[in-house]
N, C-alpha and C positions, 0 to 999 in steps of 0.2 A: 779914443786917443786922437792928437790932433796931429795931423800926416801931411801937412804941409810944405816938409822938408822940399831941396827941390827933387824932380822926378829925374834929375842925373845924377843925381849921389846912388851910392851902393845902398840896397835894403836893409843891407846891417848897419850902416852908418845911420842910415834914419831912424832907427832902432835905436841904437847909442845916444844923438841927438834929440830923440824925446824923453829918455831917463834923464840924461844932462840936463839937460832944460828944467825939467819939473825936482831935480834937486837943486840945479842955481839960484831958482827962485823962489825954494825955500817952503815950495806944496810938499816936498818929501825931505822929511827932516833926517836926523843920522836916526840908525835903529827900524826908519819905518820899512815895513814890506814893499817892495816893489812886483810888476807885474811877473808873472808865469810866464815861463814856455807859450805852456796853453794861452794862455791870456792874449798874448803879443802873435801868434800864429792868428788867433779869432779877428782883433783886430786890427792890425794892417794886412794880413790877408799872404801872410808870408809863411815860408815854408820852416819846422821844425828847427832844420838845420841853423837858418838864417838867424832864429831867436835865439839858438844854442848859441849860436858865435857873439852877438854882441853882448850876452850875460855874460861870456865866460871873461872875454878881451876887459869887460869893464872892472869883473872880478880882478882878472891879471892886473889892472892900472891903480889896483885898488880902490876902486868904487863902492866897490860891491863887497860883501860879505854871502857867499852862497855856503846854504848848508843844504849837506844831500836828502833828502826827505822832509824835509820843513819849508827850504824855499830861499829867496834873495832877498837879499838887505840892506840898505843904505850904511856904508861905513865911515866912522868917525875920526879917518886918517891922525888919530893922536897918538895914540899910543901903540906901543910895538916893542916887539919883546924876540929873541932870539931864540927856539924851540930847546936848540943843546946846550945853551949856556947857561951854566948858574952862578945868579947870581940875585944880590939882593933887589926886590922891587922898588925899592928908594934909592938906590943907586942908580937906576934906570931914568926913573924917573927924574931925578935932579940933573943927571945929565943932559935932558930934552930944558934944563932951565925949568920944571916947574914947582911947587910945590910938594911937600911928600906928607903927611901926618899919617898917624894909626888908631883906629878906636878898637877896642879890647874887647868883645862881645861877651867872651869865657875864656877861661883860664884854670882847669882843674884837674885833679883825678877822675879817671875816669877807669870801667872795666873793658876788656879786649872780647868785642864780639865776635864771632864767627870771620867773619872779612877780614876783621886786622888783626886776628891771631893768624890768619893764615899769610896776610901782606908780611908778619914778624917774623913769623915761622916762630911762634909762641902759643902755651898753652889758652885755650880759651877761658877766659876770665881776668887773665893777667892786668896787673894795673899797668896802665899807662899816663902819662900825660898827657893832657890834649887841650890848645889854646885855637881858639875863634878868631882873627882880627879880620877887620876892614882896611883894605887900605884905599888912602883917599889919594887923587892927581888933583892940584889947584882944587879945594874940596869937590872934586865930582868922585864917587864910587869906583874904582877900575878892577879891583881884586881883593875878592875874600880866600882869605887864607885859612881853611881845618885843617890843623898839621896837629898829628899823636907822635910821641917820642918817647923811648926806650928809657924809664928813670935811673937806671943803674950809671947811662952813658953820658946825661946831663941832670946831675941829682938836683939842682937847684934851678931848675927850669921855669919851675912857678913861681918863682921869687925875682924874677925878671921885671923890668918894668919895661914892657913890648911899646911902648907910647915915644920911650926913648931911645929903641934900638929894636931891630927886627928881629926875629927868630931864626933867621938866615943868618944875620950878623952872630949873635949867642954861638948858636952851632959849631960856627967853623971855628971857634975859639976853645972850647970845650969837647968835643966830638970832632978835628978835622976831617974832611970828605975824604978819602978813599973809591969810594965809585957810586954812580948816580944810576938809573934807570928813569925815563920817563914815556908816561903814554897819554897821547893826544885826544879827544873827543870833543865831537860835538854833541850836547846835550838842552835839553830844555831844564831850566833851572826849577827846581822848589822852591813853594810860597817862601820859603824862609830867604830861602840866594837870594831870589827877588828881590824882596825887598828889603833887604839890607844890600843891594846893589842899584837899587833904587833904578830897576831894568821895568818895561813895560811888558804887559802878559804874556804877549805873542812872540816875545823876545828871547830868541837862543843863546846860549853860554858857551864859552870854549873851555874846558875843561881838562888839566894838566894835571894827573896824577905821578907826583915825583916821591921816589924812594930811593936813600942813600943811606948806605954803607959805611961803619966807621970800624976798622980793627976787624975785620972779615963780619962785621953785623948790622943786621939793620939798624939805625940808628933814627932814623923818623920817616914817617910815612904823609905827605900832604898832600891835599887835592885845593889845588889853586881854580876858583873861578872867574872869568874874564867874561862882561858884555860882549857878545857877539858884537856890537858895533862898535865898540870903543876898542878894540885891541883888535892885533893881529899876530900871526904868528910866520917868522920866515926863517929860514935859514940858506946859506949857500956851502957845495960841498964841494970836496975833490977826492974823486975815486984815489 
């Protein structure tokens, strides 16, 4: 690494100041890995702690994408999404002014395996519905949507035409929301996420498994995936 900073700045600063540097100039692009703990301890010769602090700070400014056991990330400050709020991803995204389309992967019956008879609290094998999309920002990939849904609660589900209207949109027209649950992960994606996320290998996913309630039932179970680099997730609370 190059440690030229001056020798009166803070170690963490010069720390900060060489990730900055080598992503303004475009050596680390969004999504790439950036250096370890370890890494940045070996080479400027600083203590743990020191490399804790400017990963985290740059995390906090949104630099960074850290995921805990995979490592740091270069983040693609576009996209950004509110943890508790639902609402549809084309709506989000149009708001930011950009582009929204959806490509339709699948769209079918399908049977309730083990997982999502117990996500339904339904008999295993029950049919469900279950549609695949892409959704596109200015066409770059930002989130694939696998969402199953209850056919009793939206009988014409698959006669939708999801290109012109989200499944979010459908739902709350046909099934309105009653209550949500969702849970957050970070995960490494399947060959399949991948690349239909058009995400590179070593690239982690944020993963938003949401299920809502309609008339006391569940009424669809989805797992939303987001590039670790192209999205984030925030929220602010008041106890």
């Amino acid at each position: 690494m190059d440690k030229s900073s001056s020798p009166m700045q803070p170690l963490y600063l010069q720390v900060k100041r060489y990730i900055l540097d080598n992503i303004g100039s475009g050596k680390w692009a969004a999504s790439a890995r950036v250096p370890s703990e370890n890494d940045i301890v070996k080479s400027f010769g600083v203590s743990r702690m020191t490399a804790n602090r400017a990963l985290r700070e740059l995390r906090d400014e949104g630099v960074l994408i850290r995921i805990a056991g995979v490592g740091s990330f270069v983040a693609d400050r576009h996209g950004h999404a509110q943890p508790l709020e639902i609402r549809s991803i084309a709506d989000e995204i149009r708001e930011r002014g950009h582009a929204h389309r959806a490509e339709i992967v699948s769209l079918e019956r399908v049977r309730a395996v083990a997982e999502l008879s117990e996500d339904f609290g339904i008999a295993p094998r029950s049919e469900l519905f279950c549609s695949v999309i892409v959704h596109f920002e200015n066409d770059r990939p930002v989130q694939l949507e696998d969402r199953y849904v209850l056919p009793k609660l939206a009988p014409d589900y698959l006669k939708s035409d999801f290109s012109k209207t989200t499944p979010y949109d459908y739902l709350t027209k046909v099934a309105p929301l009653q209550e949500a649950e969702h849970v957050l992960r970070a995960v490494m994606p399947a060959e399949r996420t991948r690349k239909l996320l058009a995400m590179k290998r070593d690239e982690p996913c944020l993963l938003m498994i949401r299920r809502t309630w309609t008339a006391g039932q569940i009424a669809s179970v989805a797992r939303l995936y987001y590039p670790g680099s192209r999205y984030e997730m925030s929220g602010r609370f008041r106890p």
